[in-house]
Backbone of each chain as ProteinMPNN parsed JSONL, in Angstrom:
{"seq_chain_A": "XXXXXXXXXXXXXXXXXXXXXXXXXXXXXXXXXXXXXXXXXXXXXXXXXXXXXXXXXXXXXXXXXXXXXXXXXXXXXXXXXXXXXXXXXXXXXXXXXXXXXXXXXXXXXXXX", "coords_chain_A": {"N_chain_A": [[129.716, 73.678, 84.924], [131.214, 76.324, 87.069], [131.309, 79.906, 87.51], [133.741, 82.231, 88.843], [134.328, 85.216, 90.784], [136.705, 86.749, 91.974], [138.511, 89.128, 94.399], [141.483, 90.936, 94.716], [143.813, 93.356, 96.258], [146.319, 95.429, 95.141], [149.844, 96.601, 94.903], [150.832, 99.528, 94.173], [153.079, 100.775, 93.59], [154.405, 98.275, 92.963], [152.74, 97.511, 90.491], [153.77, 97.865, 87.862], [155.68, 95.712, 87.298], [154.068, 93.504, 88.326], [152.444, 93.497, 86.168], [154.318, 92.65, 83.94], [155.025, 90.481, 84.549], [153.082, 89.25, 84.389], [152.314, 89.575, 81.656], [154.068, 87.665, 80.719], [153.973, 84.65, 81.56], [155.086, 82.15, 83.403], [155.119, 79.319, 81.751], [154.867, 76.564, 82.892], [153.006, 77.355, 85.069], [151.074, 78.159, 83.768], [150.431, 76.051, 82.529], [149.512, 74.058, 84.69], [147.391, 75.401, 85.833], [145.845, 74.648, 83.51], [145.796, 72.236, 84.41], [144.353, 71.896, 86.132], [141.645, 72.704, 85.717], [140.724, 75.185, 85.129], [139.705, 77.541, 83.161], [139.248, 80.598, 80.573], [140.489, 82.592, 81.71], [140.824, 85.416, 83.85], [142.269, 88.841, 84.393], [142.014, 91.971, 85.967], [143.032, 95.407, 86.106], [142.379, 97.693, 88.194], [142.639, 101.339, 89.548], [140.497, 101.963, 91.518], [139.681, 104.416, 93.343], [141.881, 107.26, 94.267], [144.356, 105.722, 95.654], [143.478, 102.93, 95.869], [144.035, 100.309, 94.62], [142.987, 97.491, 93.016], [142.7, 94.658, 91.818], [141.218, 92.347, 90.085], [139.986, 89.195, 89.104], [138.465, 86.631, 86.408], [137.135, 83.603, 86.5], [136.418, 80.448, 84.731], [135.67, 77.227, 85.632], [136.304, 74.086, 85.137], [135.928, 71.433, 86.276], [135.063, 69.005, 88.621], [135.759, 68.821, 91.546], [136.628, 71.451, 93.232], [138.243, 72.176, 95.446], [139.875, 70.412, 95.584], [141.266, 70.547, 93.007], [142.426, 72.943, 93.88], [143.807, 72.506, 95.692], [145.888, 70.644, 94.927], [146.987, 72.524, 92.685], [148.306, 74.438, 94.952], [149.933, 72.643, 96.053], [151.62, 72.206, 93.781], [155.332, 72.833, 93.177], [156.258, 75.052, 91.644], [154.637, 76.516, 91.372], [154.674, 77.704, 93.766], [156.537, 78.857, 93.987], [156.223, 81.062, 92.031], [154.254, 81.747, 93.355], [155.234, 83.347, 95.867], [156.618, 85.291, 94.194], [154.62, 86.91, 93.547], [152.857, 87.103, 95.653], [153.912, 89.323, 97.537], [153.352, 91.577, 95.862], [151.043, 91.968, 95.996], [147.774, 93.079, 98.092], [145.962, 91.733, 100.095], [142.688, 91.949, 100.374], [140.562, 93.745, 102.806], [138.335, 92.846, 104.003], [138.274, 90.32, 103.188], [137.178, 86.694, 103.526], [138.068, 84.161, 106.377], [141.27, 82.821, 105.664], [141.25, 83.423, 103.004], [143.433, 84.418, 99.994], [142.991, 86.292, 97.331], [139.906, 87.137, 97.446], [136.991, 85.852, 97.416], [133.79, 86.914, 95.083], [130.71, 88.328, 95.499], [127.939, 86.083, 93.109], [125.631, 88.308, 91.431], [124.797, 88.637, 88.954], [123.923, 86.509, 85.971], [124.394, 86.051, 82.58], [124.035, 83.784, 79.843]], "CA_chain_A": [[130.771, 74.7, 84.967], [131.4, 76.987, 87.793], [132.066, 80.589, 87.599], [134.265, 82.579, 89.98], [135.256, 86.528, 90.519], [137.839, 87.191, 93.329], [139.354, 90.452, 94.089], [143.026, 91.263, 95.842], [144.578, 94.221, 96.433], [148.058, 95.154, 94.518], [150.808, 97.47, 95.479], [150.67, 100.601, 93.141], [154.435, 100.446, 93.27], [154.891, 97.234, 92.194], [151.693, 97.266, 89.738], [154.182, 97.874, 86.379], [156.138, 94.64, 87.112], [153.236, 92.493, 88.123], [151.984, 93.749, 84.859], [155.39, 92.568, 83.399], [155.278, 89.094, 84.489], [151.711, 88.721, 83.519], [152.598, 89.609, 80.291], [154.51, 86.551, 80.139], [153.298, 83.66, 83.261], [155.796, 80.917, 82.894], [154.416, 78.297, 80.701], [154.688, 75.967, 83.629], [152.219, 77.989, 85.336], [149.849, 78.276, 82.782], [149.828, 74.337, 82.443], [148.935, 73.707, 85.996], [146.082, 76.053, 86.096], [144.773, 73.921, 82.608], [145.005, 70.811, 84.917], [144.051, 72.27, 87.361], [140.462, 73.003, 85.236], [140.547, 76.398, 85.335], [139.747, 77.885, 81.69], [138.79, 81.609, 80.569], [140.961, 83.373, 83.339], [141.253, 87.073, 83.076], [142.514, 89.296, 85.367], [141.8, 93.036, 85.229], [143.387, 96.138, 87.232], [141.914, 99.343, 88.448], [142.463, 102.075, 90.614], [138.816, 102.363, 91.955], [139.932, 105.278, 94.125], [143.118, 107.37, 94.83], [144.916, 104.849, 96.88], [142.601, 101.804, 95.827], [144.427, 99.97, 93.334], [142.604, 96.767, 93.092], [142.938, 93.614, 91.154], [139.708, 91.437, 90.024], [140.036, 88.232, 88.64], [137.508, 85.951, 86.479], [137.529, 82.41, 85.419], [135.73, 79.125, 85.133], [135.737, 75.925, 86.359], [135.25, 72.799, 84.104], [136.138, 70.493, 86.783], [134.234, 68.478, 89.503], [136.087, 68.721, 92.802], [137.364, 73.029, 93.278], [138.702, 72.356, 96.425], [140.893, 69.427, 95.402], [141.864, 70.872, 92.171], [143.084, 74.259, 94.233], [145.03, 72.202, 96.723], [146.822, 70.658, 93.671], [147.258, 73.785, 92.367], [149.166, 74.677, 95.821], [150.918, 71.548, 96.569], [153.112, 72.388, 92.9], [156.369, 74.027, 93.686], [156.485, 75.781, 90.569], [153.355, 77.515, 91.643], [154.833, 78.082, 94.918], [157.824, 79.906, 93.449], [155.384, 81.872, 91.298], [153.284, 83.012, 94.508], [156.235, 84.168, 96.564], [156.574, 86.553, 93.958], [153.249, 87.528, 93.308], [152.34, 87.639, 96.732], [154.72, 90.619, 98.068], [152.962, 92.563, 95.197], [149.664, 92.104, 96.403], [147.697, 93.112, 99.689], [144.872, 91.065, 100.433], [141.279, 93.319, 100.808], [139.841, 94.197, 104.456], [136.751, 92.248, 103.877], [137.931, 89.111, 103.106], [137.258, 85.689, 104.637], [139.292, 83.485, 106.85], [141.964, 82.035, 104.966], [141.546, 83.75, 102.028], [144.17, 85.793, 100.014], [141.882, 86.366, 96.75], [138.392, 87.312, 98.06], [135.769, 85.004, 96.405], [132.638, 87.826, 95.486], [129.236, 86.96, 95.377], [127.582, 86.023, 91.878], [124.761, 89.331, 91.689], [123.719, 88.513, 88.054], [124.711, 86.196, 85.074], [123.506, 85.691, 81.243], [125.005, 83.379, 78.533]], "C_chain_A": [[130.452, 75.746, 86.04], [132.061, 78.385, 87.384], [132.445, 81.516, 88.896], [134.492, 83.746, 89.617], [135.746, 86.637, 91.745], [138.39, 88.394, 92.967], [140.694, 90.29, 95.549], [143.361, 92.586, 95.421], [145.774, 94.315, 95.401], [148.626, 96.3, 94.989], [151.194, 98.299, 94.354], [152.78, 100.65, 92.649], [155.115, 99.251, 92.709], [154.144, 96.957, 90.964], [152.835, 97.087, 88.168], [154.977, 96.409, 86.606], [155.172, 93.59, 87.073], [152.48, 92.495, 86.802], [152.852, 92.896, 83.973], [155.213, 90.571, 83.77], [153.742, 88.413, 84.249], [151.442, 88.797, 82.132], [153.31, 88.304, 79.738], [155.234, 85.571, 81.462], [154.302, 82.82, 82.459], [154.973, 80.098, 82.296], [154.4, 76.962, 81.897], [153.214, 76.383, 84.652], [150.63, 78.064, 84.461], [149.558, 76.714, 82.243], [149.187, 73.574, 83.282], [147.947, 74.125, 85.989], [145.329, 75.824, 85.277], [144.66, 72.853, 83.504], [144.939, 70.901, 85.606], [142.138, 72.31, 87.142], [140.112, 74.011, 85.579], [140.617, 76.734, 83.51], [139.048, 79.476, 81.563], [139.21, 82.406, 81.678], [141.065, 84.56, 82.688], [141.342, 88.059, 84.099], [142.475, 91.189, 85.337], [142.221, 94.112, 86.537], [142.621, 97.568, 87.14], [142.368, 99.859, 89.627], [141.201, 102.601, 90.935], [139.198, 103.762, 92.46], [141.583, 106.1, 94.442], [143.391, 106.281, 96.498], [144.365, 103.785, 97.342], [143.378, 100.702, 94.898], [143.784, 97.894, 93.557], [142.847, 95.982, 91.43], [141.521, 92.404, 90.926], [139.757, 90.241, 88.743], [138.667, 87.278, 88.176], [137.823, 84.908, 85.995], [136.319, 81.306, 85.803], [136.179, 78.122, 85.188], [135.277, 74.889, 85.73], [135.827, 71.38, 85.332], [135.061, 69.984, 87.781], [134.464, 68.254, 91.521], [137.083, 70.438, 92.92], [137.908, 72.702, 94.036], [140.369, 71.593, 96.069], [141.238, 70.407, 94.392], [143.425, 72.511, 92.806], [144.12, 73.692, 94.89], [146.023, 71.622, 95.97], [147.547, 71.257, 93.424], [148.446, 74.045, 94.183], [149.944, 74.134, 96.163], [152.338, 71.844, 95.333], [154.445, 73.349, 93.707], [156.68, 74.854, 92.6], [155.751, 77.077, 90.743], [153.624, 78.241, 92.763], [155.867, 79.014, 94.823], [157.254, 80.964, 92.48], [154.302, 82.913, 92.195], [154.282, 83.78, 95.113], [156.833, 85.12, 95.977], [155.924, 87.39, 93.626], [153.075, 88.186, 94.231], [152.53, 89.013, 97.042], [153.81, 91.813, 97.709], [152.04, 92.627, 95.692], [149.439, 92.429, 97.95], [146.014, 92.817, 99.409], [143.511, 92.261, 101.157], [140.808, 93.241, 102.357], [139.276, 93.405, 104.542], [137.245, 90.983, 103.286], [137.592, 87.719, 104.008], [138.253, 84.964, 104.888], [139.707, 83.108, 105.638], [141.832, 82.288, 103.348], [142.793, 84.857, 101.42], [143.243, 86.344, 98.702], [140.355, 86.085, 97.034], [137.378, 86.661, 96.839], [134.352, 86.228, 96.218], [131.532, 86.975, 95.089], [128.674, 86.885, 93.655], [126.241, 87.167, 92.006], [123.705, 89.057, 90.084], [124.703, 87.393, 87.185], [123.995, 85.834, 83.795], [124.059, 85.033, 80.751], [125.381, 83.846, 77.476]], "O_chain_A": [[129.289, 76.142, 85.963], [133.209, 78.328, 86.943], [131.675, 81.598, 89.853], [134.835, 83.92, 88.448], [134.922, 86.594, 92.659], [138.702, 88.786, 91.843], [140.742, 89.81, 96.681], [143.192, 92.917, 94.247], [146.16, 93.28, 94.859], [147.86, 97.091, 95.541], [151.925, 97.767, 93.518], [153.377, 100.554, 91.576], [156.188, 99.258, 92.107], [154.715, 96.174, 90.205], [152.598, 96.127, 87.435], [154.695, 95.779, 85.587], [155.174, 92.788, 86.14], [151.925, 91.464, 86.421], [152.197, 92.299, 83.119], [155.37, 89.678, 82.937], [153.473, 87.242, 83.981], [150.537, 88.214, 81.535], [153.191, 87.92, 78.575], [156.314, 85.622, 82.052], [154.382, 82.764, 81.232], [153.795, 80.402, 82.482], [153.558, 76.165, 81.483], [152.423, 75.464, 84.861], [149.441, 78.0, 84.774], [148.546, 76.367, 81.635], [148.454, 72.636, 82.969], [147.111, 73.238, 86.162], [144.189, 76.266, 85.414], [143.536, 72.355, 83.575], [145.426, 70.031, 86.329], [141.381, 72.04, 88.074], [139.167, 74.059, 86.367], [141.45, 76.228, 82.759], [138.241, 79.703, 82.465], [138.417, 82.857, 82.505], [141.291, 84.811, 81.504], [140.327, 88.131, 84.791], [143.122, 91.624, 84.384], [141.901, 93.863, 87.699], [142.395, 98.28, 86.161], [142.53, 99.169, 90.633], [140.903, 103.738, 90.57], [138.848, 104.514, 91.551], [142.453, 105.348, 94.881], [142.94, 106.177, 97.639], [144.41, 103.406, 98.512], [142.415, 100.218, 94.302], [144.402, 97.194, 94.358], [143.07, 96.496, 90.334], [141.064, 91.755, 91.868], [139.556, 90.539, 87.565], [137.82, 87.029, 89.035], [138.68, 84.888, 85.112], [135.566, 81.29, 86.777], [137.313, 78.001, 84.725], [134.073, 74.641, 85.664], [136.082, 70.304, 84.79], [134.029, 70.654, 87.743], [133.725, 67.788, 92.388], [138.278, 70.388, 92.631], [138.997, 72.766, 93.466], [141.512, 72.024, 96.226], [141.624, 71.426, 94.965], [144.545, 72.853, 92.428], [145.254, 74.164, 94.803], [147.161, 72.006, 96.243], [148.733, 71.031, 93.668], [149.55, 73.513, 94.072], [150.897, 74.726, 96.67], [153.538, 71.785, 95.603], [154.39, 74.25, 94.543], [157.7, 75.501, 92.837], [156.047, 78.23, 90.43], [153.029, 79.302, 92.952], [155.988, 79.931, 95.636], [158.075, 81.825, 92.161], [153.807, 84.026, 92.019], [154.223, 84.989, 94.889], [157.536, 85.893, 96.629], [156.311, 88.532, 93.378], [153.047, 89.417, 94.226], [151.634, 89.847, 96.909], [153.463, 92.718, 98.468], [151.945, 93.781, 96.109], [150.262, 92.258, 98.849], [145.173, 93.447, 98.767], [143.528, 93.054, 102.099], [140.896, 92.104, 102.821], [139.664, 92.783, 105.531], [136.298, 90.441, 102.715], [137.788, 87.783, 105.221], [139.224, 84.864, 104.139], [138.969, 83.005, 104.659], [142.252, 81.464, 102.536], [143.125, 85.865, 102.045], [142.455, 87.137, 99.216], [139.765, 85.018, 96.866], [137.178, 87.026, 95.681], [133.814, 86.474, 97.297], [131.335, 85.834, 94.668], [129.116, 87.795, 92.953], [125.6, 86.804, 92.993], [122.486, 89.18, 89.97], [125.898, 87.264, 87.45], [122.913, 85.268, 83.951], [125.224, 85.368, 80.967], [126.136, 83.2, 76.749]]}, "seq_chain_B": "XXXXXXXXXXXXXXXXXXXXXXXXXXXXXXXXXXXXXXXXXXXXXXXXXXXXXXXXXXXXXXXXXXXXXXXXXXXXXXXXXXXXXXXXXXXXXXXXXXXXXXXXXXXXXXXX", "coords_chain_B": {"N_chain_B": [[136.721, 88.133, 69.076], [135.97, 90.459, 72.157], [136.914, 90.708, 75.296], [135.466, 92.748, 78.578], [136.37, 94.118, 81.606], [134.482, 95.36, 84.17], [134.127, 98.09, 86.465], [131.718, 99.785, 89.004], [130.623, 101.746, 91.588], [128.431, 100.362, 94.425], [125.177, 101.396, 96.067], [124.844, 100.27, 100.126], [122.679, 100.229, 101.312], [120.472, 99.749, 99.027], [121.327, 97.214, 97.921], [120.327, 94.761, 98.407], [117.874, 95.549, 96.999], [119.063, 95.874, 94.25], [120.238, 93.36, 93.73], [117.662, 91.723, 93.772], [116.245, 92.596, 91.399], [118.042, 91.991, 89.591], [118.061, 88.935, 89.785], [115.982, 89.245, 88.537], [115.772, 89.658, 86.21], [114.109, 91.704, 83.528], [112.648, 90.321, 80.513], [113.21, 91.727, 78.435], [115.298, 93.785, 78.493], [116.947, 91.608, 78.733], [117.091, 90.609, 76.275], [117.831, 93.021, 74.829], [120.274, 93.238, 75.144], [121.49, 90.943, 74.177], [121.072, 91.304, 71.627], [122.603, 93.706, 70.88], [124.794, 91.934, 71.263], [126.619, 91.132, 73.003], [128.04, 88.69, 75.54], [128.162, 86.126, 77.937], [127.553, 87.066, 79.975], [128.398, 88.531, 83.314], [128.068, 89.845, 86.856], [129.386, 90.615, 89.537], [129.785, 91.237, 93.177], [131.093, 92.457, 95.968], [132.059, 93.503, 99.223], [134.758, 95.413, 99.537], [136.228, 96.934, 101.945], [135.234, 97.893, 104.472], [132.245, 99.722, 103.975], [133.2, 99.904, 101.611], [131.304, 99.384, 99.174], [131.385, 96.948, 95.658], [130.563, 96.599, 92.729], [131.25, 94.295, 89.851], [131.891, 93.547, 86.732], [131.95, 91.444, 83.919], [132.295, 90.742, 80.85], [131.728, 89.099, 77.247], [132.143, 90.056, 73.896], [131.185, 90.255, 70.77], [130.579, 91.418, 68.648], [131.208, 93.693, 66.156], [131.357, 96.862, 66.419], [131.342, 98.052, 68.982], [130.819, 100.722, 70.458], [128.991, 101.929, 68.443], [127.033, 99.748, 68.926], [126.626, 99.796, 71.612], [125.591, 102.538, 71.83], [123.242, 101.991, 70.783], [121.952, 100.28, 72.397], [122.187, 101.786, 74.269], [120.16, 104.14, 73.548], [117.641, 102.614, 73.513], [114.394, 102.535, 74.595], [113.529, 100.749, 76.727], [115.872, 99.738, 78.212], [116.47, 102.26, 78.673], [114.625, 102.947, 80.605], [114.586, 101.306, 82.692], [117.556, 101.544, 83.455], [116.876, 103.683, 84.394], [116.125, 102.622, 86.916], [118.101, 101.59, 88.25], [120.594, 103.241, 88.052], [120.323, 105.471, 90.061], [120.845, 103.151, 92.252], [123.356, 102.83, 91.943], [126.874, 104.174, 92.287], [129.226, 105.806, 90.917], [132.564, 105.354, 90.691], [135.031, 106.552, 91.887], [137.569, 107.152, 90.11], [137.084, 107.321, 87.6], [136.698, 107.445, 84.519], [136.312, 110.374, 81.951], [133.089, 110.491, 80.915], [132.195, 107.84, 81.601], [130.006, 105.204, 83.549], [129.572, 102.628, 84.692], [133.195, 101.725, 85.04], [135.439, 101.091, 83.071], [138.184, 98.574, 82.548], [141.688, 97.594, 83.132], [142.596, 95.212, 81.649], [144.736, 93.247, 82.998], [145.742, 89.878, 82.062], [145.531, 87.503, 80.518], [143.951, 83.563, 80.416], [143.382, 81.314, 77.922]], "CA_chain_B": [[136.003, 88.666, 70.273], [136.763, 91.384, 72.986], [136.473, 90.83, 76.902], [135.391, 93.895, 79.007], [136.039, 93.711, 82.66], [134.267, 97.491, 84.324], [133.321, 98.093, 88.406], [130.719, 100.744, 89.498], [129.885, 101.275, 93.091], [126.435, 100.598, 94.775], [124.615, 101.845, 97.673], [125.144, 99.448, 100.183], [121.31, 100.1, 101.351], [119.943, 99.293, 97.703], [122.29, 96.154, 97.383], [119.385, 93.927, 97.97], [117.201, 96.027, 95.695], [119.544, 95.568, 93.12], [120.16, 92.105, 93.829], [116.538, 91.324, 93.301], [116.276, 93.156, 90.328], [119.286, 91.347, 88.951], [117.497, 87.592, 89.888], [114.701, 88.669, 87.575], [116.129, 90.727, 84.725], [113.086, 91.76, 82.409], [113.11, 89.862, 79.348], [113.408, 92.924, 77.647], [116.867, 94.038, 78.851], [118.004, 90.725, 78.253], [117.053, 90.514, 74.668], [118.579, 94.381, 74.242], [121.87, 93.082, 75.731], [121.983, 89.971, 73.27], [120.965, 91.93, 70.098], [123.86, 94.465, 71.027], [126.317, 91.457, 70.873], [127.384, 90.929, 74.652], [127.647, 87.022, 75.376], [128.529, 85.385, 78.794], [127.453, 88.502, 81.083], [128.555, 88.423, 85.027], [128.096, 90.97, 87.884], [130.188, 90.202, 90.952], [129.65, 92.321, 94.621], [132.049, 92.335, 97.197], [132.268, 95.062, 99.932], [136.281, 95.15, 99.347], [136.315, 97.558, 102.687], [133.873, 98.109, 105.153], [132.13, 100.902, 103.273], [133.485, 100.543, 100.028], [130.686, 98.349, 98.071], [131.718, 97.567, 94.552], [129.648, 95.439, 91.535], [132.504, 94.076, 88.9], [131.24, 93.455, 85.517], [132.856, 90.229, 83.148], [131.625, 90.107, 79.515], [132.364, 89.017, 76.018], [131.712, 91.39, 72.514], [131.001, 89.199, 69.88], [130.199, 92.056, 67.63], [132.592, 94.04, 65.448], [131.142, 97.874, 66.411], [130.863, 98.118, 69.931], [130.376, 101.796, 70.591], [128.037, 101.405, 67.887], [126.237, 98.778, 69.601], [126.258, 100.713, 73.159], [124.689, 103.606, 71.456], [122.18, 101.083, 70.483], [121.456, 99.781, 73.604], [121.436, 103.422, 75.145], [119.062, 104.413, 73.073], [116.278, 101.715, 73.773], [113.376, 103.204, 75.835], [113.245, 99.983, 77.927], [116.538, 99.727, 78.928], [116.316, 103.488, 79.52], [113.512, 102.734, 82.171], [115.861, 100.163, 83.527], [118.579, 102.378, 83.707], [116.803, 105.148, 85.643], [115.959, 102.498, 88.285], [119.365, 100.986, 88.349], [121.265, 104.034, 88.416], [120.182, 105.276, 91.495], [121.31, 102.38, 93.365], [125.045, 102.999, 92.177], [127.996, 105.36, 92.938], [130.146, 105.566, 90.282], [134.001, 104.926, 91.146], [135.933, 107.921, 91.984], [138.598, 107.565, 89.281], [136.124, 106.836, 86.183], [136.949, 108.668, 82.92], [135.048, 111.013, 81.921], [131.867, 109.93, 80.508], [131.527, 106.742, 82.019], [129.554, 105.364, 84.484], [130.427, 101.606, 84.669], [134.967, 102.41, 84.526], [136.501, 99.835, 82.129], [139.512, 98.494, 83.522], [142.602, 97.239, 82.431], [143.601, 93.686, 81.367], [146.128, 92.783, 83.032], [146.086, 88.926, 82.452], [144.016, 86.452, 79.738], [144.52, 82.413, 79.596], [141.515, 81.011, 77.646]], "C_chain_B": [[136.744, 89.633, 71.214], [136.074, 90.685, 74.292], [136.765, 92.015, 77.25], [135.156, 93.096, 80.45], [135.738, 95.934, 83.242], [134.147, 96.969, 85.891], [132.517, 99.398, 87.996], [130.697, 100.235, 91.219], [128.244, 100.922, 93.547], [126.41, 100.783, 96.266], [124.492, 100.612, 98.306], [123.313, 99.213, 100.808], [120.512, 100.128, 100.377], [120.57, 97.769, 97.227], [121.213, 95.331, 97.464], [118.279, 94.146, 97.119], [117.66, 95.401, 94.538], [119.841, 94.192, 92.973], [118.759, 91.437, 93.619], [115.988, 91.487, 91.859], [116.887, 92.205, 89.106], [118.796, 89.536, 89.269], [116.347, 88.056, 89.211], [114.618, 89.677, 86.41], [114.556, 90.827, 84.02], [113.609, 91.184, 80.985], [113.803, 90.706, 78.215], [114.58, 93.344, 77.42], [117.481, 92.743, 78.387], [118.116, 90.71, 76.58], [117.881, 91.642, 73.864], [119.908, 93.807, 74.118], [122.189, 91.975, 74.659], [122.0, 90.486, 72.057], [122.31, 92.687, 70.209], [125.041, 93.493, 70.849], [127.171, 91.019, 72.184], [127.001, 89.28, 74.86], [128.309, 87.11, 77.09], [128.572, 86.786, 80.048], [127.55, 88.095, 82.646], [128.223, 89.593, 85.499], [128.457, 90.238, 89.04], [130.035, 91.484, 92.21], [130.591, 91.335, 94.95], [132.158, 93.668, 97.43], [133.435, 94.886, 99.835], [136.483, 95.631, 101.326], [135.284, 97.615, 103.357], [133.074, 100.154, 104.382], [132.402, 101.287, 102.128], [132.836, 98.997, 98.94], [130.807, 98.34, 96.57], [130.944, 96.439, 94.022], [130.896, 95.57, 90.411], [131.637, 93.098, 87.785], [132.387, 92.501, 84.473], [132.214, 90.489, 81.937], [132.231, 89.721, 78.443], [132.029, 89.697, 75.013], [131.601, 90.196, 71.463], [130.468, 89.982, 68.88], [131.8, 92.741, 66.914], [132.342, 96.08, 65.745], [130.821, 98.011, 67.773], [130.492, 99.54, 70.607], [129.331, 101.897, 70.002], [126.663, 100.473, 68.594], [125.621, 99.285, 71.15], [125.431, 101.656, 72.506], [123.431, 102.712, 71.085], [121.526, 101.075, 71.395], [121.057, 101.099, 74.95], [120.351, 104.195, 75.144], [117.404, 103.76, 73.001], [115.699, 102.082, 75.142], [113.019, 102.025, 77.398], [114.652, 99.86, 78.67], [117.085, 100.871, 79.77], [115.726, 103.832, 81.276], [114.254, 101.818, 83.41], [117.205, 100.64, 84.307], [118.255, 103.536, 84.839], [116.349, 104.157, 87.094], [116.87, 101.8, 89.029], [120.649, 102.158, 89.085], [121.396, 105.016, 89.752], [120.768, 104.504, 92.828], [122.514, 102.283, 93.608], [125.37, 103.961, 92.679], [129.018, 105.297, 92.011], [131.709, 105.547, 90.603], [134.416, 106.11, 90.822], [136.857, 108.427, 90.265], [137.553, 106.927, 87.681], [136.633, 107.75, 85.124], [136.222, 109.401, 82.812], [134.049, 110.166, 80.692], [131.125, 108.663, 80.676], [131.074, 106.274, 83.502], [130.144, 104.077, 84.947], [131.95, 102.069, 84.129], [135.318, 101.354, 84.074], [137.735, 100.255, 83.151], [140.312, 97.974, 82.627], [142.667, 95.542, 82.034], [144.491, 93.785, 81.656], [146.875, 91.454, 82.531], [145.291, 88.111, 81.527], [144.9, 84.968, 79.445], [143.337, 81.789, 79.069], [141.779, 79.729, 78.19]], "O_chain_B": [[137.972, 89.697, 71.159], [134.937, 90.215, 74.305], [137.74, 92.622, 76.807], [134.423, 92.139, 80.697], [136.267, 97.013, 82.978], [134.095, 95.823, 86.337], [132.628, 99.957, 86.905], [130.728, 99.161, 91.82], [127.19, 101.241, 92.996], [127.15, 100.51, 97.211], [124.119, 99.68, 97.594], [122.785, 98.104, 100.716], [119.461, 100.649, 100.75], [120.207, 97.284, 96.155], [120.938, 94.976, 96.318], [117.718, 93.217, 96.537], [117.007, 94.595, 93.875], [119.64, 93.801, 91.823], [118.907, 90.301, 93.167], [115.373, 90.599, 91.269], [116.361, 91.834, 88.057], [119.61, 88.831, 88.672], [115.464, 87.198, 89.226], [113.672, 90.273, 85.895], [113.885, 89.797, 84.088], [114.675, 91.481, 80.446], [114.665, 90.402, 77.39], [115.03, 93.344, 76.274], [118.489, 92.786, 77.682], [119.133, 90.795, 75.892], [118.428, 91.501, 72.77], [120.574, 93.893, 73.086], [123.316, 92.11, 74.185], [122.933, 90.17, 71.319], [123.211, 92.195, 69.529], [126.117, 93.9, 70.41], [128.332, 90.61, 72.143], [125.97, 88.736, 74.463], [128.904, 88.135, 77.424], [129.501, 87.223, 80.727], [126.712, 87.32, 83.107], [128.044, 90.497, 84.684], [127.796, 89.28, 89.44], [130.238, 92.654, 91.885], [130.871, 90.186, 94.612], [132.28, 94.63, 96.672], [133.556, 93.696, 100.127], [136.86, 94.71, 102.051], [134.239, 97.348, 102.764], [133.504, 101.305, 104.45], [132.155, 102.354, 101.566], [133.415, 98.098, 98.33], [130.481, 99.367, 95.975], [130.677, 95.451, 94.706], [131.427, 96.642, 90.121], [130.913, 92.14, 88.055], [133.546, 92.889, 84.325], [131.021, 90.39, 82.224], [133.443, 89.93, 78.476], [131.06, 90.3, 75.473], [132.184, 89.147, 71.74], [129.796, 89.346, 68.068], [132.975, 92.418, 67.089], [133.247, 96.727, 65.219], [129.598, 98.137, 67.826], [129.665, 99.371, 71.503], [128.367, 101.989, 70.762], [125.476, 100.8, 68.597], [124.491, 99.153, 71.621], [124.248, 101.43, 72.757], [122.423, 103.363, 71.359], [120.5, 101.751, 71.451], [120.27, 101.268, 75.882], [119.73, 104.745, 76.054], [116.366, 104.274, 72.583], [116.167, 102.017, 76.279], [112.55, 102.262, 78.511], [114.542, 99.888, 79.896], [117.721, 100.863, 80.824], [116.036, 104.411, 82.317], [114.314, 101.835, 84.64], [117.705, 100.251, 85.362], [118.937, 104.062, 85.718], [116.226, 104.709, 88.188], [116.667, 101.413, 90.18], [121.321, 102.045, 90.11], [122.46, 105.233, 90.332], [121.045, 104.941, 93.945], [123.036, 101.923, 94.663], [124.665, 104.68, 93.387], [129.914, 104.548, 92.4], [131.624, 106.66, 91.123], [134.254, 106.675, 89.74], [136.821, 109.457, 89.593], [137.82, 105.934, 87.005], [136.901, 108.931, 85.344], [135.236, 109.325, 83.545], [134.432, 109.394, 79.812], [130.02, 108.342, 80.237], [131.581, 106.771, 84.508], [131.187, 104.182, 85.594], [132.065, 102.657, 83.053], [135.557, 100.492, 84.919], [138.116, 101.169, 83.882], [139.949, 97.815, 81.461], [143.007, 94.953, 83.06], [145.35, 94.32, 80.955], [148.103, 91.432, 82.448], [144.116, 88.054, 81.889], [145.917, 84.857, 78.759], [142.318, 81.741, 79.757], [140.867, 78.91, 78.311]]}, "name": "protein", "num_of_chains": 2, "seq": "XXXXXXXXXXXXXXXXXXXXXXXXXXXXXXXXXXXXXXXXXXXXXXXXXXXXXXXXXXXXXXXXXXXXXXXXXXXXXXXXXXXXXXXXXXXXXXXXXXXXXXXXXXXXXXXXXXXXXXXXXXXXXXXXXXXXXXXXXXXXXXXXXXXXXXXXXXXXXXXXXXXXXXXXXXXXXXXXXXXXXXXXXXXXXXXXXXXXXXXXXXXXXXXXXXXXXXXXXXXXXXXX"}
């Protein structure tokens, strides 16, 4: 099992809706990202700072190929109609790497 | 069970301090942290910004008194010692509540 924390940005103005549709992810959505082997997701918001409003995501990985499973995950169009309205809300952090829009962070400690 | 997701900042010239630190926990601390009731513990870095280093904190509660249980764990002289050489290396996050040092954050988002 693999675990992951990514952080993105969100748009303080849009933060109460993205709240609103995370309150209730289409059920299509939330089936892909089981067969996708993603389990224990949890997504958590703060304003670190006036005019920080950050987004930090955790989950694990019971699968054997991440890469494949993600491109899966992207190839749905369900998922793709689910980012295009996510996205808008969000703004991708300074510091991330190429081709990322959720910044992968590094693992610093972990216990069971 | 409860999930707690928190951030704190850290000095970004202590980050490998604390990163060393954090690859060889004292048994001690770990054993505090399990008696208290905390299961599946993370710490995530990412500089979000150039200049804005943050450590993001994942766990689970598996107790039924968790203030309770923090006061516990506050109160133990080793994790005290731990604490004074830890604390140092952070920066606590601008918008923190009062009295905390690690800032709980919100849930926005849980699929188990």
């Amino acid at each position: 099992m693999q675990r992951h924390g990514q952080v993105v940005g969100v748009k303080l103005d849009k933060l109460d809706k993205y709240k609103e549709y995370h309150a209730a992810v289409w059920p299509e959505i939330l089936a892909k990202i089981e067969s996708c082997n993603i389990r224990n997701y949890s997504i958590y918001f703060k304003e670190v700072a006036s005019g920080v409003p950050l987004l930090f995501a955790y989950f694990e990985y019971i699968g054997d190929d991440f890469d494949g499973d993600m491109a899966k995950m992207a190839a749905d169009p369900k998922t793709q109609e689910w980012w295009d309205i996510m996205m808008p809300m969000q703004q991708p952090i300074e510091n991330r790497a190429e081709g990322e829009w959720w910044a992968e962070m590094e693992e610093a400690f972990h216990m069971d």
